[in-house]
C-alpha positions as CSV (number, residue, x, y, z in Angstrom):
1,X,0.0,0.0,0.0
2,X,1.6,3.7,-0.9
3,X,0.7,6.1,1.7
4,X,0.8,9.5,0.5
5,X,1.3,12.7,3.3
6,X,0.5,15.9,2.9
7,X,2.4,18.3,4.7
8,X,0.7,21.1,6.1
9,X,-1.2,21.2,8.7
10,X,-0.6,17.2,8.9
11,X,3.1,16.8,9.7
12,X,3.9,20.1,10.1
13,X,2.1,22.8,11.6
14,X,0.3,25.3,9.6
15,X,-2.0,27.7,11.1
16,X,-1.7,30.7,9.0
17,X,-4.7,33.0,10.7
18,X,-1.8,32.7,14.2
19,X,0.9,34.1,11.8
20,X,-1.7,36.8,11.0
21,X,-2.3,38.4,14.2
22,X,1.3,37.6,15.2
23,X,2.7,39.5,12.1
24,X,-0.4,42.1,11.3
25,X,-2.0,42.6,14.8
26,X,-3.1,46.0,13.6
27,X,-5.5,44.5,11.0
28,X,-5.9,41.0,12.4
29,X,-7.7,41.9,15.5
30,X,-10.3,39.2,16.0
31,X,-10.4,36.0,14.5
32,X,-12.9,36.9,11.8
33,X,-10.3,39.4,11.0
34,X,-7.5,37.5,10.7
35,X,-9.4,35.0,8.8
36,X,-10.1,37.6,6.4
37,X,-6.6,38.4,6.5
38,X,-5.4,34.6,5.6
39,X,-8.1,34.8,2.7
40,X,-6.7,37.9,1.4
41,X,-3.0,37.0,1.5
42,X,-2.3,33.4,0.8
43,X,-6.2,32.1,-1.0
44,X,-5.1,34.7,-3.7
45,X,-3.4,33.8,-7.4
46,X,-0.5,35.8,-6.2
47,X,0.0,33.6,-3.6
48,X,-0.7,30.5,-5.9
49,X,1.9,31.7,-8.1
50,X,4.4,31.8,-5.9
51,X,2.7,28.5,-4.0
52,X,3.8,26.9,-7.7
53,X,7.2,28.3,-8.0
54,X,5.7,30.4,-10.8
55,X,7.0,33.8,-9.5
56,X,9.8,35.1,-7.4
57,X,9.6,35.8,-3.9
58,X,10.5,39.7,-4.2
59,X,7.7,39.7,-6.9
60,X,5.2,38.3,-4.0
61,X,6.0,40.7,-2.3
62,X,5.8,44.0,-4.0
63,X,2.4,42.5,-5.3
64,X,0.9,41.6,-2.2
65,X,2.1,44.7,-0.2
66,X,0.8,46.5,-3.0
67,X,-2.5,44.8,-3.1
68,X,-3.1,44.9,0.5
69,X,-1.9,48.3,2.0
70,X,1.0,46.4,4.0
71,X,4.8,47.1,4.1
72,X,7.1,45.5,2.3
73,X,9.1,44.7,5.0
74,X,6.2,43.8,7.3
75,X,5.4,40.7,4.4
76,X,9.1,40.0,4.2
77,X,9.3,39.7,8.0
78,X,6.1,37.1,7.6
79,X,7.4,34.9,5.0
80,X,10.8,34.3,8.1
81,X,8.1,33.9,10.4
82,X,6.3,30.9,8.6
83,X,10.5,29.5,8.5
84,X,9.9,29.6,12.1
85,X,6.3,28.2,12.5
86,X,6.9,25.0,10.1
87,X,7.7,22.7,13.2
88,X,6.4,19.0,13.1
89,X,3.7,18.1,14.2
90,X,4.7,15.2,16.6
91,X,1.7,12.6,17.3
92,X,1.7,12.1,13.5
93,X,5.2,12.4,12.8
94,X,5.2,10.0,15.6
95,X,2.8,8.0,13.6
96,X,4.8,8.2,10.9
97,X,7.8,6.6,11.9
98,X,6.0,3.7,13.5
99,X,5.0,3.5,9.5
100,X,8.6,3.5,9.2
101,X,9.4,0.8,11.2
102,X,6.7,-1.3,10.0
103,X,7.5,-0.8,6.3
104,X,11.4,-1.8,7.3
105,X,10.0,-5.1,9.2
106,X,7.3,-6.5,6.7
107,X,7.7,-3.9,3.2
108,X,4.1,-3.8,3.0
109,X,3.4,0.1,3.0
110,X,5.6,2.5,0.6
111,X,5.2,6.4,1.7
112,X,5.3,9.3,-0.1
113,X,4.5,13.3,0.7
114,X,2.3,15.9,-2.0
115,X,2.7,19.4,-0.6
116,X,1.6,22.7,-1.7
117,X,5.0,24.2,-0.6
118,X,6.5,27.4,-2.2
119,X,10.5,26.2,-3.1
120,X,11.7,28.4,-0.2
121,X,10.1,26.5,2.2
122,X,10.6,23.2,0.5
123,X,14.1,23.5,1.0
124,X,14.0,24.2,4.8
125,X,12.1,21.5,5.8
126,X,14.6,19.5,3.6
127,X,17.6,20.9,5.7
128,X,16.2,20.5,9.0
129,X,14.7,16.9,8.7
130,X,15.8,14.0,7.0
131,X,12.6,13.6,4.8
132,X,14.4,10.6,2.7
133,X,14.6,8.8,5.9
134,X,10.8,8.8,6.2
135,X,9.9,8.7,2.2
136,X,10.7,6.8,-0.8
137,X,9.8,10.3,-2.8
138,X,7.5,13.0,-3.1
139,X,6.8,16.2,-5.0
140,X,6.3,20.2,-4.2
141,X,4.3,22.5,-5.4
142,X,7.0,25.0,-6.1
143,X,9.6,22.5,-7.6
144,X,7.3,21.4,-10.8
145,X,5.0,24.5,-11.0
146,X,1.7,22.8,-10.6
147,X,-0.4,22.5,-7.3
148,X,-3.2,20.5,-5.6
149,X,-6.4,20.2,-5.9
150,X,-4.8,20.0,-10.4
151,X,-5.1,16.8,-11.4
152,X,-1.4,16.9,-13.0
153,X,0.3,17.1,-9.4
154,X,-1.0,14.2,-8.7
155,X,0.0,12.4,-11.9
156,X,3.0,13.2,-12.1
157,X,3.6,12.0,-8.3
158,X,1.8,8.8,-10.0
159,X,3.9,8.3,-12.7
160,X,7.3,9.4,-11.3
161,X,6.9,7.1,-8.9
162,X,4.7,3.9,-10.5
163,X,1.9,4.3,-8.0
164,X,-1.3,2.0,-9.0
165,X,-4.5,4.3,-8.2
166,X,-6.2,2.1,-5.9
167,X,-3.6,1.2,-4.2
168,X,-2.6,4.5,-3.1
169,X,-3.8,6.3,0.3
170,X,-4.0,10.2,-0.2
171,X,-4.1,12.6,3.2
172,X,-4.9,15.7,3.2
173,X,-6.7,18.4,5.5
174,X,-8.0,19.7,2.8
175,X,-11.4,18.2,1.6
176,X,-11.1,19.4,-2.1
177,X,-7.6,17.8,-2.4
178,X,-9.1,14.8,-1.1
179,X,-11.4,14.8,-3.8
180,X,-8.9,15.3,-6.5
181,X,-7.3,12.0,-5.5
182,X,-10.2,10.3,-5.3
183,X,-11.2,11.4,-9.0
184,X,-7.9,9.9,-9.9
185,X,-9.3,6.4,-8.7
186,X,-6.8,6.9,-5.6
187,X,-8.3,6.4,-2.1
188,X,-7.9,9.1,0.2
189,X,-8.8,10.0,3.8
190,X,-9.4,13.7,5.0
191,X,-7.4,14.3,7.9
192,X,-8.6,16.0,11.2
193,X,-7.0,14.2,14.2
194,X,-4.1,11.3,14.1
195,X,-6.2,9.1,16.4
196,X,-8.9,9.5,13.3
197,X,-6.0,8.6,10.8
198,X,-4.9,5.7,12.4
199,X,-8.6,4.2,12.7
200,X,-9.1,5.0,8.9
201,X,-6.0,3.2,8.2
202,X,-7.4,0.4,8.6
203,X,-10.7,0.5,7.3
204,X,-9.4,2.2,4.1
205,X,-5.8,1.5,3.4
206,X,-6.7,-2.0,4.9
207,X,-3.6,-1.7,7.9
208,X,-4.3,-3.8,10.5
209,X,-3.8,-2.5,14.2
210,X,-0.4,-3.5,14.4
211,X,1.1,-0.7,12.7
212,X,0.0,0.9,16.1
213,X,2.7,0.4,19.2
């Protein structure tokens, strides 16, 4: 069975409407506000763009201070504060090396990672973990210039890799990724909690309890 990981707000903590009122506490003064805020800065093509590698950082930032009435130094000082907020989330990193172990003792579960993940961030959470300790392979956004919920992302993770569709576990917190994998013919769980993952490991990757400790 491949096991495919998002990375966001899955392994690795990603609460963007936090970074807001830590960063812009003049305009993200409730958490409706900030909200808005996380709508307006990062669920905007600009974003995307850069999301997909598909324009420079410096660019994102005139654009977006710009666009929203911020300082350019202000949306600089953001983009080092998500560096900083990018920790791991341990009960499922915690999960995932029990997957570890139990793919070294019986090679019955391959893993992989599909992240929306701009190239600057890509490569810091490739120098401060080992990810090819925990993943056969994986793709980011910002490395092949396409991004979830596109079909192609997930193709090309397919291909590169010779994953067969319904054999393949997607998860995601995000419900419309989920149901680009499952368009594919992949199976996919939506994540909210790791106890919830590990129960729907089993009934829908088909992983019986003992890849629990």
């Amino acid at each position: 069975m491949n096991l495919v990981f998002d990375f966001g707000a899955v392994l690795f903590r990603w609460q963007p409407e936090l970074l807001m009122q830590a960063h812009f506490a003049d305009r993200a003064t409730s958490a409706q506000a900030a909200r808005e805020l996380v709508r307006a800065f990062l669920h905007h093509p600009d974003w995307q763009s850069f999301d997909r590698g598909a324009i420079a950082e410096h660019d994102l930032v005139s654009r977006t201070s710009a666009r929203l009435g911020l300082q350019s130094e202000a949306v600089l000082a953001l983009l080092e504060g998500i560096e900083a907020h990018l920790t791991p989330v341990q009960p499922t990193v915690a999960l995932l090396e029990r997957l570890c172990q139990r793919r070294r003792e019986r090679a019955d579960v391959r893993l992989y990672y599909l992240s929306n993940m701009p190239v600057r961030f890509a490569r810091l959470l490739e120098r401060r973990h080992d990810l090819a300790s925990w993943f056969e392979g994986g793709v980011f956004s910002g490395d092949v210039h396409l991004a979830k919920p596109e079909p192609g992302i997930y193709q090309l993770l397919q291909q590169r890799y010779a994953l067969e569709p319904a054999q393949t576990v997607f998860i995601d917190d995000l419900q419309a990724n989920v149901d680009a994998a499952l368009a594919l013919g992949w199976r996919a769980i939506r994540f909210e909690s790791v106890a919830q993952l590990e129960d729907d490991l089993i009934t829908v990757a088909g992983l019986t309890p003992a890849h629990r400790q």
